[in-house]
Structures are given as structure tokens and as C-alpha cells.
C-alpha positions, 0 to 999 in steps of 0.5 A, a space after each residue: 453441506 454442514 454450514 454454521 454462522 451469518 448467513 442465509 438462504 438467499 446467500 450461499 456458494 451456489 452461485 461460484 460452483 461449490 455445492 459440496 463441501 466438507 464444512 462451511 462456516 459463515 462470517 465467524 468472529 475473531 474469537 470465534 476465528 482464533 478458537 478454529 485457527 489454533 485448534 487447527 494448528 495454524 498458529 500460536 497465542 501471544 502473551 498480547 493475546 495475538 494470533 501468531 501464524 506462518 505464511 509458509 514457503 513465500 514471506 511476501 508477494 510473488 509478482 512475477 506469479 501475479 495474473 490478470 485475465 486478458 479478455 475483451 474488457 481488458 485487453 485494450 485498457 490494462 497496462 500489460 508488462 512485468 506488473 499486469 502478467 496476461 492469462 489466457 480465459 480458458 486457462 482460468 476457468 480450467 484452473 477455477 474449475 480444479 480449484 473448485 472441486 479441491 474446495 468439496 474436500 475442504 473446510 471453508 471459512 466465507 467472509 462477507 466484507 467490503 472495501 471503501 469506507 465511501 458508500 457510493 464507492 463500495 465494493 462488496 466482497 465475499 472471502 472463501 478461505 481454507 485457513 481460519 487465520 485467512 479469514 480473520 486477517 479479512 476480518 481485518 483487513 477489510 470493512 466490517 459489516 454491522 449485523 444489520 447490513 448482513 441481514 441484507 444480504 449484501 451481493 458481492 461485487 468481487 469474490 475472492 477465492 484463497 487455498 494456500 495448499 492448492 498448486 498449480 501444475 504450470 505445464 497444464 495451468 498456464 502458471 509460472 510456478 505452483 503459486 499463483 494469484 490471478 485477476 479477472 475483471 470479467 468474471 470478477 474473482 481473484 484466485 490465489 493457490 500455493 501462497 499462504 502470504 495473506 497480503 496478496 488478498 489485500 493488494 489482489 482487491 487493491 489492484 481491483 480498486 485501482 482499475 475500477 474507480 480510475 476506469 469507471 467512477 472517475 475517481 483517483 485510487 491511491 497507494 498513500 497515508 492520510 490523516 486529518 486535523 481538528 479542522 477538518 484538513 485532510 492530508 496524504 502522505 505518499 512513500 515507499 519503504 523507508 521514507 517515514 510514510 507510517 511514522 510521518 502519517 501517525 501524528 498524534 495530534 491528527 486522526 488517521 485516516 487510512 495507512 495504506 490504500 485510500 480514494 479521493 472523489 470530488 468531495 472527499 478521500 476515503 479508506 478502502 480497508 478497515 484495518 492496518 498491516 504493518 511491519 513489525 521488525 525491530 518494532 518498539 513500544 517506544 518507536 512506534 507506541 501506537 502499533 504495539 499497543 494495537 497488537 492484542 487480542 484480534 490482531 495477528 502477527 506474520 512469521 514472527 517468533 518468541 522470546 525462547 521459553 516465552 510466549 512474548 514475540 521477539 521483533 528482533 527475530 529476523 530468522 524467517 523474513 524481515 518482512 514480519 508483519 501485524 494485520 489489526 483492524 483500524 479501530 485497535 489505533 486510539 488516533 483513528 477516525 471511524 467512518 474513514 473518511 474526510 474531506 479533499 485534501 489540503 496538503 499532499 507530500 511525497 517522501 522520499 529518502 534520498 540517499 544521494 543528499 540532493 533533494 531539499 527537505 522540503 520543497 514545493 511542487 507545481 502541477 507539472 512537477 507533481 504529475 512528474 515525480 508522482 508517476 516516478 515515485 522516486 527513493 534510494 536505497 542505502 548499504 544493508 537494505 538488501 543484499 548486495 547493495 554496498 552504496 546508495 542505488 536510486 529505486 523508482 515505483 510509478 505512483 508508489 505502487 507500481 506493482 499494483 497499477 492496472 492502468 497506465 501510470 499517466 492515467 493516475 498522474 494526470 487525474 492528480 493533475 486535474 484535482 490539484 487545479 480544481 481543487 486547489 491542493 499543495 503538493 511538496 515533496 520532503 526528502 527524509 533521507 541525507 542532507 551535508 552529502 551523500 550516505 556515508 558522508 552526510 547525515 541523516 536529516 532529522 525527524 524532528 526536523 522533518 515533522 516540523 517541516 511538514 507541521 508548518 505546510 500543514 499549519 499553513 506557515 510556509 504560504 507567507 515565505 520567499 522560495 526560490 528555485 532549485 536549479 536542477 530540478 525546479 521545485 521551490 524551496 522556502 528560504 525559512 521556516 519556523 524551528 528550522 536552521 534557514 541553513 539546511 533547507 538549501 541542500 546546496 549549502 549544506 555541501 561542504 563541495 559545492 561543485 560536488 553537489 552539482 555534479 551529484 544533482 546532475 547524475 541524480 537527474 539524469 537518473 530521473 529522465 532515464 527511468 522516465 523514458 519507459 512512460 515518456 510516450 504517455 506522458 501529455 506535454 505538461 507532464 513532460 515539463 515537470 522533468 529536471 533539467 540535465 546538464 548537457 556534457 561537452 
């Protein structure tokens, strides 16, 4: 084989099978990367000297084609179900064997990177990708080895495999369909084929991480934002979409630890990426200034498209997705910490954006309530989020990260659990979203409201006020904080209807303890007591 690049004798892809290949180019840089990727007509440059590229048919991940081996190591211990699909071993390695000789006809680009910013808690990987801009996005994406560690000839923990123009044939492969993206712990690799979306490989070593550290190292993985303060206080943010996670995490004032993926040990919380992906539509140098000026020359730019007659991106544009997204690595962010790693947290926030106007806009959770709402991981969705969705609709995600949980939700809620009474951390939860009433009726809360909620946990200012108890749910809300109208942190009495937002709580509730019901026989008794009190109907 013709190769070029890092690396060395004692590291090659002997050891997965390929011994032919076209052409196999090692551990290239970014420049070197977009050179190959736009000569190979994968994209286009911005005038920000960005890489523009398409993921092709799928825009986003596929779930219902996502994999994980069901073997002896894992049959007893994943969390089988609509997330964790089994795949049968013999179909595996049939389809890695197909995989492998497609590769012998392919120009390969091999990354050697790894994940965790913790030494003790590294994963190594190593990448083969048949696209250029697949590599770079693993460039950055992942954490970076110095030319120094790679003359050391890392060994990898995990390997993944990327061929976006390989398919499937699901009457012989087991698959669903042509595209696929399959886990297995036993041989450690990821395949993933017909999908050209990038970020199946960042959450396919996401899904790796969240089974090892929980299963073997003792460690809670987390779907979460953190940051850290001059003082060394460490904060976690937890959210899904439209909950403020990105925005709320991105304070000035405090380094950012991680956007998205992040362990927590005994002594600290750790990045597992070395980079951010985040999305892009509608994107504003005044809304988000810290990610547009991230977007230059190294960063890329997912099924976006230009200003006609430009090269300049147009986040507008929502022609191909409204999932269009950047991937740059961390260090493209003026306010990020390198290395990414801080001590135990403080504070941790849960958000949420209830549409429903019933959660207060700050409020603090006991152990049993944190263990509760985290393994709900609830928000709602508004009017125009999604086709079809003409009111507020409640959206429930295990760890705010369902999709990505090898393990049981309770195994996560209770080594959070655990954590917050050895290590003495607040948990509150902030609704971002309606206050005066429901959507269409209320409003939005403010995020200057918001950001000043949170800056008093933070600052600590909120320890020294009353709290009283919300009678549906039980979390405690404090009857003031500083730059706050004490008015609004009841929801209650924001409601012009009293009797309304009781019977809006009540349904709100019952909604809690419905979707919990799926995990209710997992869930050990100081779980259970977190859940809000229904009211019975006569």
C-alpha cells in the first residue's frame, strides 16, 4: 500500500484486516485535510476559510439504524429496546468482512486521537475514513495527540470504521436499511456505512464512553455543558434542544469546559472531545459571537448554503435541514480551558423549557427529586418546532440523552445520587421557558432573568433566602433573589387564574408519572420519592 503521514512500522491496519488499499494517508493536518477534501470535490471554501460540505441523504442520526452487538459481555448489561437495537455477532463480522475488502479499492484517511481529557480515563481511537472532511471532522472533534505522544505509538482502545458510500443490503446484512451504525464492546469497533452524517461517530464513541466509565471505571458520563469560574467552581449544565444549555453554558465570565459530552471522577469533571459541534441556523454574530467567530479556517460547516453569487454562508438558508451545524476544535473558543478539565462540580442545573408555564424559574432539588427529573429529562415543545405540533407537547429524554445510554437510566440517576451526598453538590432546576401561563398565553421568561438566576446559585446568594415548596412537584423555591421581581419566582402568581395553573400543574404531573412508569421497576425507593404528587380525581 501506497501510505503517507505519522505514522510507523509498529502502527498500521494490519491488525483490522486491511492489508490493501488504494492509498492510506496517516494523521494528516487540517491544511493538509482541506487541500485533499476539496480537491476530491467533498465541499467548498467560505469567505471564513471554513470547509463547507454536505452529509448527503441523512442530515441527522438515523436511530432506528443504530446497532450494539448482543454477545456475552453485553446481553446481561445494555439496556436493550428502541435505543440499544441488538445485532446478532456472526452478522457483524460477516458485514466487517464486506466492509473490508470495499476499503482495498478506497483511499483511506487513519486518525490516531482519543477521548477524555482525564488521563486515567482515556480512550484511544483510531479513525479510518473514505472522505477527507470525515477525518478532519475527527481532527476536531476528538482530543489531539502532540507529535510527541504519537511517536509512542498510542494503541487504540476502540476503532472506528466510516464508509459513507458503502451499503448495507439488510436481506443478507441484518440491517434495517442500507445505512447503518453498529457497536460492538467485544471486538471494540464502530461501523458505520451509507450515512455521510459525521456525528454518528462522535455519539457511536459517546455511546462507548457511557457504557465503560458507568459499567467499569466507576465514573458518571454525562450529556451536559460545563463551565468554571475564576475560583475554580465547576458548573453543569444539562438540556436538550431549546432549553438554552449552549447559550447558559457560554458565559463569559467563566471558562468553558466541554459543550456537550463530559465524565465526572472523584476529583474532578472532565471533556471527552476536544472540539464543539454546534448548530448553526439562523446563527448571529450577535446572538452567539463566540461560535461565529469560531467558524474560520479548520472549522467546518454541515449543509449549509451561500449567499447567491457569494462565498459567504447564509444561516438563513434552511433548504437542506434545519439541523446545519459547525464542528471546530475547542481551542477556536477564546473563553475555553485547555486541558479540559476542572474540579467536582458545585452547582449543576437542569433546563428545561416549559411551555406549559408551571415550573418556577429557579428552583432546588433534593437528592431524591435530582435523581428523579434527571432520569426524566423533561421539556416541551412549542408551535412551529416540528411539523405538525400546533400546541405545547411535554418531550421526556432519560439523562438528557436517551438516545445514547447503553445502560439502564437508573444506573446514571443513582451514581448522581450518590455523588451529590458525597460530595456535596446543588442540583436546581431553571425553567427557560413560559412564565404568567401556558404558550400562547404567557411569555417567554427572560434571559436576563435567567442568567441572573443562575449567576446568584453560582455566587452563592440564593443559600442565605427563604424557600418554600411548590405544592405539586416539591422542589423549593426561594421567595427572592437579587435583580429578580420576588413576583415571578412563584409561577403561581404569575397566573392571572389560580385555579387554572393548578389544574395545569396537576395535568403537567401526571404526564411526569406516566412517562416514568417505563423505568418505575428500576427505580430503588429514593428514587420513586422524588415524583410529584398527583391529585386524585373524584
Amino acid at each position: 500500500m501506497k501510505e503517507f503521514g505519522n505514522n510507523s512500522a509498529e502502527r498500521d491496519l494490519k491488525a483490522l484486516g486491511i492489508e490493501q488499499a488504494r492509498e492510506v494517508l496517516w494523521n494528516l493536518s487540517p491544511a493538509q485535510l482541506v487541500e485533499e477534501a476539496l480537491c476530491n470535490g467533498e465541499g467548498y471554501l467560505t469567505d471564513t476559510g471554513a470547509l463547507m460540505c454536505d452529509t448527503g441523504k441523512f442530515t441527522g442520526r438515523s436511530p432506528k439504524d443504530r446497532f450494539v452487538v448482543r454477545d456475552d459481555q453485553t446481553k446481561d448489561s445494555v439496556w436493550w429496546g428502541d435505543f440499544n437495537i441488538a445485532f446478532e455477532p456472526s452478522k457483524f463480522d460477516a458485514l466487517y468482512q464486506k466492509m473490508i475488502s470495499h476499503l482495498s479499492t478506497c483511499k483511506l484517511y487513519v486518525r490516531d486521537a482519543y477521548a477524555g481529557a482525564h488521563p486515567e480515563y482515556r480512550l484511544n481511537l483510531r479513525i479510518v475514513n473514505t472522505q477527507a472532511w470525515h477525518n478532519l471532522f475527527c481532527h476536531n472533534m476528538f482530543l489531539r495527540y502532540t507529535e510527541e505522544e504519537l511517536e509512542q505509538n498510542p494503541v487504540a482502545d476502540f476503532t472506528i470504521i466510516c464508509a459513507p458510500e458503502f451499503e448495507a443490503d439488510p436481506a443478507v446484512d441484518g440491517t434495517r436499511q442500507a445505512n447503518f451504525a453498529i457497536i460492538n464492546f467485544s471486538r471494540k469497533m464502530i461501523l458505520i456505512g451509507g450515512t455521510g452524517y459525521a456525528g454518528e461517530m462522535k455519539k457511536g464513541i459517546f455511546s462507548v464512553l457511557n457504557y465503560i466509565l458507568p459499567h467499569q471505571k466507576n465514573t458518571l458520563s454525562m450529556h451536559c455543558s460545563a463551565n468554571v469560574g475564576k475560583d475554580g467552581d465547576t458548573a453543569i449544565f444539562f438540556g436538550l434542544s431549546g432549553t438554552g444549555k449552549t447559550t447558559l453554558s457560554a458565559d463569559p465570565n467563566r471558562g468553558l469546559i466541554g459543550d456537550d459530552e463530559h465524565g465526572w471522577t472523584k476529583d474532578s469533571v472532565f471533556n471527552f472531545e476536544g472540539g464543539c459541534y454546534a448548530k448553526v441556523i439562523d446563527l448571529t454574530q450577535e446572538k452567539e459571537p463566540q461560535i461565529w467567530a469560531a467558524i474560520k479556517f479548520g472549522a467546518i460547516v454541515e449543509n449549509t448554503r451561500f449567499k447567491e453569487g457569494t462565498r459567504t454562508i447564509d444561516y438563513t438558508n434552511k433548504s437542506v435541514t434545519e439541523n446545519t451545524r459547525t464542528a471546530y476544535p475547542i481551542h477556536h473558543i477564546d473563553i475555553a480551558i485547555e486541558p479540559s478539565r476542572a474540579d467536582i462540580p458545585k452547582n449543576i442545573f437542569f433546563l428545561t423549557a416549559d411551555a406549559f408555564g408551571v415550573l418556577p424559574p429557579i428552583s432546588r432539588l433534593n437528592k431524591s427529586q435530582a435523581m428523579y427529573h434527571f432520569i426524566s429529562g423533561y421539556t416541551a415543545k412549542v408551535a412551529g418546532t416540528e411539523v405538525g405540533i400546533t400546541e405545547p407537547q411535554t418531550t421526556f429524554s432519560a439523562c438528557f440523552g436517551a438516545a445514547f445510554l447503553p445502560l439502564h437510566p437508573t444506573v446514571y440517576a443513582e451514581m448522581l445520587g450518590k455523588k451529590m451526598t458525597e460530595q456535596n453538590v446543588n442540583v436546581w432546576l431553571v425553567n427557560t421557558g413560559w412564565t404568567g401561563g401556558s404558550y400562547g398565553t404567557g411569555s417567554r421568561m427572560k434571559l436576563e432573568y435567567t442568567r441572573a438566576m443562575i449567576t446568584a446559585a453560582l455566587n452563592g446568594e440564593l443559600e442565605t433566602v427563604a424557600f418554600i415548596k411548590h405544592p405539586v412537584f416539591g422542589m423549593e423555591m426561594p421567595e427572592s433573589c437579587p435583580n429578580i421581581p420576588a413576583q415571578i419566582l412563584n409561577p403561581r402568581n404569575t397566573w392571572a387564574d389560580k385555579e387554572a395553573y393548578d389544574n395545569k400543574a396537576n395535568d403537567l404531573a401526571k404526564s411526569f408519572v406516566k412517562n416514568f412508569n417505563k423505568y418505575a421497576d428500576y427505580a430503588n425507593e429514593e428514587i420513586l420519592a422524588g415524583a410529584p404528587e398527583v391529585a386524585v380525581e373524584v
